[in-house]
C-alpha positions in Angstrom: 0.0 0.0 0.0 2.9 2.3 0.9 4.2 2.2 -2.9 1.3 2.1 -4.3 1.1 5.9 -2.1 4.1 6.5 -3.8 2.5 6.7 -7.1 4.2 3.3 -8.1 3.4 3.5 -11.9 0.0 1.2 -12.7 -1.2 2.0 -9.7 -2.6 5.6 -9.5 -3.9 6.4 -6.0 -5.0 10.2 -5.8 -5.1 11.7 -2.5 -7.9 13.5 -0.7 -6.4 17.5 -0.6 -8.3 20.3 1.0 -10.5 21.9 -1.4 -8.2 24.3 -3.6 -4.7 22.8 -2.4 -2.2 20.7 -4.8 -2.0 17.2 -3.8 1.7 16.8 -1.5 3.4 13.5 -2.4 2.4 10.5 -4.9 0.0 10.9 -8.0 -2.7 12.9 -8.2 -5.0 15.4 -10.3 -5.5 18.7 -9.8 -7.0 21.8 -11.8 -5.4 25.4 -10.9 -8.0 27.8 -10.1 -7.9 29.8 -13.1 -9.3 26.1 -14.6 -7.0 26.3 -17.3 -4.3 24.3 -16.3 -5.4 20.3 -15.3 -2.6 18.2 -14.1 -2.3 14.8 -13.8 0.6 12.6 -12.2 3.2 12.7 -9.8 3.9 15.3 -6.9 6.6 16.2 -4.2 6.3 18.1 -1.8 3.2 20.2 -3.2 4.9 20.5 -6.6 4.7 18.8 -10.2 7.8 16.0 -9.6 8.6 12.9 -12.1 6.3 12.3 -14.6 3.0 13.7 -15.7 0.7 15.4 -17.9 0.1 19.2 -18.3 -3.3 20.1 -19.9 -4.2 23.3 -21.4 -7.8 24.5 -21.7 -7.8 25.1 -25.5 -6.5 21.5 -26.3 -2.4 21.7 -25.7 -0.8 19.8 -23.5 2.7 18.6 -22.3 3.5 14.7 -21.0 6.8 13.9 -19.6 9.2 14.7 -16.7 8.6 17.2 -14.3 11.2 18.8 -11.6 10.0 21.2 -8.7 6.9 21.9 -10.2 8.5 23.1 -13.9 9.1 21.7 -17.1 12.4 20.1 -17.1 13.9 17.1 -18.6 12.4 14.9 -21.6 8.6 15.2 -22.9 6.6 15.9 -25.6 4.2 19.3 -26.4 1.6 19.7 -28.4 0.5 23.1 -29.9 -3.2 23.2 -30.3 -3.1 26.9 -32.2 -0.5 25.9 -34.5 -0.9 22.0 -34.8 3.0 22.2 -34.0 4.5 18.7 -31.7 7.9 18.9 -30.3 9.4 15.8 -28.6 12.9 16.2 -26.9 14.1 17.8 -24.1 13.2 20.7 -22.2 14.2 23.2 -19.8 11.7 25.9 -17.9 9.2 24.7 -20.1 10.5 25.4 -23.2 11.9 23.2 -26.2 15.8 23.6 -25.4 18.5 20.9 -26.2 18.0 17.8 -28.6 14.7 17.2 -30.4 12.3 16.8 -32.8 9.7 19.3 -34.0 6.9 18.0 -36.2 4.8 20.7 -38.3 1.2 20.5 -39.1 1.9 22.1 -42.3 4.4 19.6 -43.5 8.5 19.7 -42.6 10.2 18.6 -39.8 13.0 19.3 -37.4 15.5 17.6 -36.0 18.7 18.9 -34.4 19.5 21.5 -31.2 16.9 24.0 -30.2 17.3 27.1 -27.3 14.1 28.7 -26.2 12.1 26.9 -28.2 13.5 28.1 -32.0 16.2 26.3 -33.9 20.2 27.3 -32.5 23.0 25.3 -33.3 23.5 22.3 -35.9 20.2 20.3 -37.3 18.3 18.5 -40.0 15.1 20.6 -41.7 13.2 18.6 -44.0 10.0 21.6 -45.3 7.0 20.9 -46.8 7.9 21.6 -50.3 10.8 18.6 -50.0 14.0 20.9 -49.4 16.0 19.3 -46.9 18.9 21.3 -45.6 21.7 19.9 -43.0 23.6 22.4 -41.2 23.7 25.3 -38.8 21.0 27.1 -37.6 20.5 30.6 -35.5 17.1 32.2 -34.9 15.2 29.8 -36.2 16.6 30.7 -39.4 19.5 28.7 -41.5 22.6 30.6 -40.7 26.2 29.5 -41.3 27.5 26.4 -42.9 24.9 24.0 -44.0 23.8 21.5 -46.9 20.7 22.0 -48.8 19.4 19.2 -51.6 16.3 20.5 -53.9 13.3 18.4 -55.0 14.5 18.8 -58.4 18.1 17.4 -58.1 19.9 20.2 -57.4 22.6 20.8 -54.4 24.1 23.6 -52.5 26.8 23.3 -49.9 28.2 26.3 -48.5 27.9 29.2 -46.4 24.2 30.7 -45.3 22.8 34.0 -44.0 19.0 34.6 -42.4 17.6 31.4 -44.8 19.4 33.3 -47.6 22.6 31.7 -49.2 25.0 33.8 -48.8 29.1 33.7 -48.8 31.0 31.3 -50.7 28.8 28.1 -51.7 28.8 25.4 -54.9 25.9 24.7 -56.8 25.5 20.9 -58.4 22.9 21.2 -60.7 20.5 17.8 -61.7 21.6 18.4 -65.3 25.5 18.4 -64.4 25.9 22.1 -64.4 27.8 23.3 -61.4 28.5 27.1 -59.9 31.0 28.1 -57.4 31.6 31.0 -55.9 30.0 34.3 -54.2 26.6 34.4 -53.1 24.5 37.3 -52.2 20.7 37.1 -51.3 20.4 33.4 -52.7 21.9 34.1 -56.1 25.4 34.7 -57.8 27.0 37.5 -57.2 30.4 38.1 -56.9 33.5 36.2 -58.1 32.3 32.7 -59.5 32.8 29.6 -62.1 29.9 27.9 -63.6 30.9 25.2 -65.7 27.6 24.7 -67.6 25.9 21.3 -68.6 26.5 22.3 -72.4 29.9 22.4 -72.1 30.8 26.1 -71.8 32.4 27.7 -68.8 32.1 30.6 -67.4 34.8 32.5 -65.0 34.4 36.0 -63.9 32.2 38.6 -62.3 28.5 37.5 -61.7 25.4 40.1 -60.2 22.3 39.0 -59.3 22.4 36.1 -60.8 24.0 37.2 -64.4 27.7 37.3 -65.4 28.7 40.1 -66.0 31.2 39.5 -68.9 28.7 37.4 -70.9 29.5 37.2 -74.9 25.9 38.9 -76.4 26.7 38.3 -79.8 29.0 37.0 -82.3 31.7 38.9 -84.4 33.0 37.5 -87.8 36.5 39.4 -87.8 38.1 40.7 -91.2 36.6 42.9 -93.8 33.4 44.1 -94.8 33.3 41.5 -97.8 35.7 38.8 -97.7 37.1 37.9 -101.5 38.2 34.4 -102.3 39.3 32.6 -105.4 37.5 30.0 -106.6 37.8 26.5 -105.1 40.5 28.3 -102.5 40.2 27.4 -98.9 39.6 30.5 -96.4 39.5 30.6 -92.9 36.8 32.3 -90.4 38.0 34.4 -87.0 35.3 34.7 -84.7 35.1 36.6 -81.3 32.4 36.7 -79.0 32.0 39.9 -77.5 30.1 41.6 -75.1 27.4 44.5 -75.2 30.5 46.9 -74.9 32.7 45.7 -77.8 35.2 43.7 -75.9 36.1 39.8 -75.8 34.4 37.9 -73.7 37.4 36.2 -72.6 35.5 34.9 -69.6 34.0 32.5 -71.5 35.3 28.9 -72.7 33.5 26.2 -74.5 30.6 27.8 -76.0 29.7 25.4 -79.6 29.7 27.4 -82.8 28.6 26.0 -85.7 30.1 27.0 -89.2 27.8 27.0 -92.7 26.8 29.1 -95.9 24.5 30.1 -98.3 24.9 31.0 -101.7 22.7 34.7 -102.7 19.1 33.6 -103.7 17.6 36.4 -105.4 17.8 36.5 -109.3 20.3 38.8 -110.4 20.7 41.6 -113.4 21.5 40.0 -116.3 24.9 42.5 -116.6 25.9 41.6 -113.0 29.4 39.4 -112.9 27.9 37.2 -110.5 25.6 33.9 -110.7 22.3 32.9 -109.3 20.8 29.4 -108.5 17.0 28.4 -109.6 16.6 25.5 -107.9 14.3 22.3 -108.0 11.1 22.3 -106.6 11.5 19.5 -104.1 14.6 21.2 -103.0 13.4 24.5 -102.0 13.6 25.5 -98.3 13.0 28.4 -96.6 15.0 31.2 -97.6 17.4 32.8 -95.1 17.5 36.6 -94.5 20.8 38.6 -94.0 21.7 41.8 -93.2 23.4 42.7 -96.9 19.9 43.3 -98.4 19.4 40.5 -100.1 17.9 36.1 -99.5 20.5 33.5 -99.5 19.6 29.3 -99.5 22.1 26.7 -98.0 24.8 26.0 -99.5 27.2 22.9 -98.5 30.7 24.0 -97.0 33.5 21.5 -96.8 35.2 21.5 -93.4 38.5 19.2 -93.0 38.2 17.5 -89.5 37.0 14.8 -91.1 40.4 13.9 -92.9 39.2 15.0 -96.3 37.5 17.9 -98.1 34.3 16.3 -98.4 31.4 18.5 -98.8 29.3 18.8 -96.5 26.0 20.2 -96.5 25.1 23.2 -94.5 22.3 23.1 -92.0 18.7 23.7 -92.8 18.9 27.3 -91.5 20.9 29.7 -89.4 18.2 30.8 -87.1 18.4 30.6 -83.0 16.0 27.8 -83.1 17.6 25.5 -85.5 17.7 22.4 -84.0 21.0 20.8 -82.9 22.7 17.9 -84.9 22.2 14.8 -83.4 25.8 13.7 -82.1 25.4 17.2 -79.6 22.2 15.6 -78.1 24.2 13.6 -75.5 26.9 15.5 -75.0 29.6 14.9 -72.0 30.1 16.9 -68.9 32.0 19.7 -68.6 34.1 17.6 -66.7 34.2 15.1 -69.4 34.9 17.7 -72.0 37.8 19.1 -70.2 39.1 15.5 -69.8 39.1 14.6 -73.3 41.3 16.9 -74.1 42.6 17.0 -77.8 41.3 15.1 -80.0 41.5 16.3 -83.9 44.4 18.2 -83.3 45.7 21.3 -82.7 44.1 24.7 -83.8 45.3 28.3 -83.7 42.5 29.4 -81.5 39.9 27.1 -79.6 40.0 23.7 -78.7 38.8 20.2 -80.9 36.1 19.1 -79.8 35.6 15.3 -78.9 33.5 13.0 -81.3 30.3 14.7 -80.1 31.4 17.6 -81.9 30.8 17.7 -85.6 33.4 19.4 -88.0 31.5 21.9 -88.8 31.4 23.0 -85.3 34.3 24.4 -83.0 34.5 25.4 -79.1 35.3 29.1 -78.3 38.1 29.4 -76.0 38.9 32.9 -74.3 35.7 34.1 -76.4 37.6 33.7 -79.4 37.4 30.6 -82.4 38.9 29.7 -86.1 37.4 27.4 -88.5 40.9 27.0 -90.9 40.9 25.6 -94.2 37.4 26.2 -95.2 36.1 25.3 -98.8 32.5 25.9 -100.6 31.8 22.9 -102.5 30.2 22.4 -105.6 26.7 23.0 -106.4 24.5 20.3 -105.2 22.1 18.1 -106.8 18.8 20.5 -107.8 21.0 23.6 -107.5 21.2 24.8 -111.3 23.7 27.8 -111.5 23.1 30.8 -113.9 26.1 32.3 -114.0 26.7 35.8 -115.7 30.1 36.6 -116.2 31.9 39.6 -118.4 33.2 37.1 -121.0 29.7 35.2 -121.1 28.3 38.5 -121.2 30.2 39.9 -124.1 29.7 36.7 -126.2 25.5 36.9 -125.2 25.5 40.5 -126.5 27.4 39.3 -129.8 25.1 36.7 -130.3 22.5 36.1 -133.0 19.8 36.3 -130.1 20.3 39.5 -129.0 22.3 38.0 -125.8 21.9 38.7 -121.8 22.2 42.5 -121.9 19.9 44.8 -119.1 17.1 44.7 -122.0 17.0 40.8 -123.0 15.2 38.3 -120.7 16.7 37.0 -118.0 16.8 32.8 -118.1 15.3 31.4 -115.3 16.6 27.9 -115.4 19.8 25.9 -116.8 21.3 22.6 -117.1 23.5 21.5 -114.7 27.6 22.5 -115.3 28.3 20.5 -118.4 25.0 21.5 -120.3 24.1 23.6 -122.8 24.7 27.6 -122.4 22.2 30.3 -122.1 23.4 31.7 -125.2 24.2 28.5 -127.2 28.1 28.6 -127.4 30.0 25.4 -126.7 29.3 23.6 -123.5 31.5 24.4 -120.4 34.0 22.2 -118.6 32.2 20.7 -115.0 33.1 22.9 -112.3 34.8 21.2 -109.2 34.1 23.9 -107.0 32.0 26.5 -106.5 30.5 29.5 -109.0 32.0 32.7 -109.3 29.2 34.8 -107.0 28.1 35.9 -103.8 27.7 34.1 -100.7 27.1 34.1 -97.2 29.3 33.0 -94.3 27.0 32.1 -91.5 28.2 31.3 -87.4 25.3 30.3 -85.2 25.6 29.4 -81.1 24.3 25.7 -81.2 25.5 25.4 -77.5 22.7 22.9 -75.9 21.1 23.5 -73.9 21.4 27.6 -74.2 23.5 29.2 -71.8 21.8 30.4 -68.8 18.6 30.1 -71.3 20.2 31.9 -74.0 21.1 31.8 -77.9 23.6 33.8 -79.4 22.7 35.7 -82.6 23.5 34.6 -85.7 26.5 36.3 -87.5 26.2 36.7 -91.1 30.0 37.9 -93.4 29.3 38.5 -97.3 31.5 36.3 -99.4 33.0 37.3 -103.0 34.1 34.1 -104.9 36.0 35.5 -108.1 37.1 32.9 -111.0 40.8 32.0 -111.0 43.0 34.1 -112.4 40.5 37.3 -112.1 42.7 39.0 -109.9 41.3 38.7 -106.6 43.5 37.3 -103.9 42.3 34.7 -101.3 41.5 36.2 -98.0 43.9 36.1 -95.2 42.3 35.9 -91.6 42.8 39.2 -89.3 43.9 41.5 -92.4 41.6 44.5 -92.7 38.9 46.1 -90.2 36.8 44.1 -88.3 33.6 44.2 -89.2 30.0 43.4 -87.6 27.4 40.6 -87.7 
């Protein structure tokens, strides 16, 4: 009977107390006067001692250990307003010390608390599915911590008032990574994202954006570029920023090299040819900045081993779509890796197998495409071309000839057939037509760069015949001049 007095658990016995006094020793229930409080377990001494159960009027309540009457030692409390449940230790009644805090509205806490908010090192797991592991100070993430993302994405570095802030690294789902300053959750400051497409970026970021970012792309030499026919040329490219200078931040970004040949139909006095062109091989024209249409025309690169022509791309928009050996390309880690693998180049670096030849990596903002050819005229191409010689011999002719007054001929045989003005037929050209073309350099980096292509840049292209007197271009000679 004496321990069951005691309050020997399984055996309640609750003591007869003057009306309005606390029961003194044992277990026992009592209600405080302002009938908000009910309390239910053991006493000493007139006070809540050992184990017992605080209930609050509006539904909250505490269970656990009690010491001289306060809340001290390990229990669990329930929030009725907020739905909130703690479980850990406590001191003066409040959450302080190892625990775990359940939320009503999803989430949950586990780690160090002081007066009843989050201080010191713990796990946070929210509703939305971020789970950060790290220091905390105020409730609030503060100092060094881990944070994973729903979508894939992880952070680990330094934190500020729930903001990252300081020096972090960003590993991205799609294999992008970002390291560097932070300021209010985003970029800012000195950083290095190597990007899932392969380019990298090193330099000055704010709010999120680098601030040496290429914005477009610069075809260097002069205004028209003149080449003999069937000569090889190269193309210098830079990618510059909004202020005119190299963005020499940036490495890896995947240019793409192609041309088309002038579309519209010429004068019939001009020394220059036009194509007609078959019906089923018509495509969209493409407009460029020289005032006139141009169609595709196929470019031979040499990283293949051979001059073989290769045809151009169906257009040089920003939304062409990408060839399909770039749809899996590596890492940036890979890429780097790799290393060298077609050889050497001037500027820029070979890309890996993934990398077509008609395409080339900037490196320091800057890339060559050496040793480029236009090939011949493809099948359904018909060239019309209107040279001085052909020209003289037209006006000669019996038929009146090709002057500004005659008709203009809207279709011909291939090379090898029969001339507009009936003299013998011609030799088959290997190459390509005395004429105008276009040079055309398009950002196929996939996926875009922070979201974004780079436009298109466009250099007119004067192919003389041989012997004509025109010299081949050499790269870097002459002005630069715009897309």
């Amino acid at each position: 009977m004496a321990a069951a007095r005691r309050g020997r658990p399984g055996i309640p016995v609750q003591r007869r107390n003057p009306p309005g006094r606390p029961p003194q020793d044992g277990y026992g229930v009592y209600v405080y006067p302002n009938s908000f409080f009910r309390y239910e377990g053991e006493w000493k001494g007139g006070k809540t001692h050992g184990r017992g159960k605080l209930l609050f009027k509006d539904g909250s309540y505490y269970e656990g250990e009690f010491v001289d009457g306060e809340i001290v030692g390990k229990g669990c409390r329930h929030w009725a307003a907020t739905g909130n449940t703690y479980c850990g230790q406590f001191v003066l009644g409040e959450p302080q010390g190892q625990g775990v805090m359940t939320y009503r509205a999803g989430g949950r806490y586990e780690g160090e608390l002081s007066h009843g908010v989050r201080e010191g090192h713990g796990c946070l797991v929210d509703q939305d599915g971020h789970l950060y592991r790290g220091s905390f100070h105020n409730n609030r993430r503060h100092g060094h911590g881990h944070m994973a993302f729903p979508n894939g994405d992880n952070y680990d570095g330094d934190w500020v008032r729930d903001q990252r802030q300081g020096h972090g690294k960003l590993r991205c789902a799609d294999g992008s990574t970002y390291e560097g300053q932070w300021h209010s959750g985003v970029f800012s400051g000195l950083g290095s994202m190597a990007h899932c497409s392969g380019l990298v970026y090193r330099g000055m970021w704010v709010n999120g954006h680098p601030v040496a970012q290429a914005t477009r792309i610069v075809i260097l030499g002069p205004e028209v570029m003149d080449v003999a026919q069937g000569s090889p040329f190269s193309v210098s490219v830079e990618l510059q920023q909004d202020g005119g200078g190299v963005a020499e931040s940036e490495d890896g970004r995947l240019l793409r090299v192609s041309a088309g040949v002038r579309y519209v139909q010429l004068p019939a006095y001009s020394e220059v040819c036009f194509f007609t062109v078959d019906k089923d091989r018509r495509e969209a024209p493409i407009l460029t900045p020289f005032g006139f249409e141009c169609i595709v025309y196929p470019l031979s690169c040499p990283t293949s081993g051979g001059l073989e022509a290769r045809a151009a791309l169906e257009s040089a928009g920003a939304d062409s779509p990408l060839p399909r050996d770039l749809e899996a390309a590596p890492t940036p880690d890979a890429w780097r890796d790799q290393g060298d693998t077609h050889g050497s180049l001037p500027v820029g670096r070979r890309c890996g197998s993934y990398c077509p030849e008609d395409c080339q990596r900037a490196e320091g903002g800057r890339a060559q495409f050496s040793d480029v050819c236009l090939g011949p005229p493809p099948p359904g191409y018909h060239p019309v071309p209107f040279l001085d010689s052909l020209h003289e011999k037209a006006s000669s002719g019996p038929r009146g000839g090709l002057g500004p007054g005659a008709e203009t001929p809207t279709s011909q045989d291939p090379p090898g057939g029969s001339r507009p003005d009936g003299a013998a037929e011609a030799e088959p050209e290997a190459g390509p037509f005395p004429g105008e073309y276009v040079i055309m350099i398009q950002d196929v980096t996939t996926p875009p760069f922070l979201g974004r292509t780079l436009p298109t840049a466009f250099k007119h292209l004067r192919v003389s015949a041989r012997g004509a007197g025109q010299q081949p271009h050499v790269p870097g000679e002459g002005p630069k001049a715009g897309n």
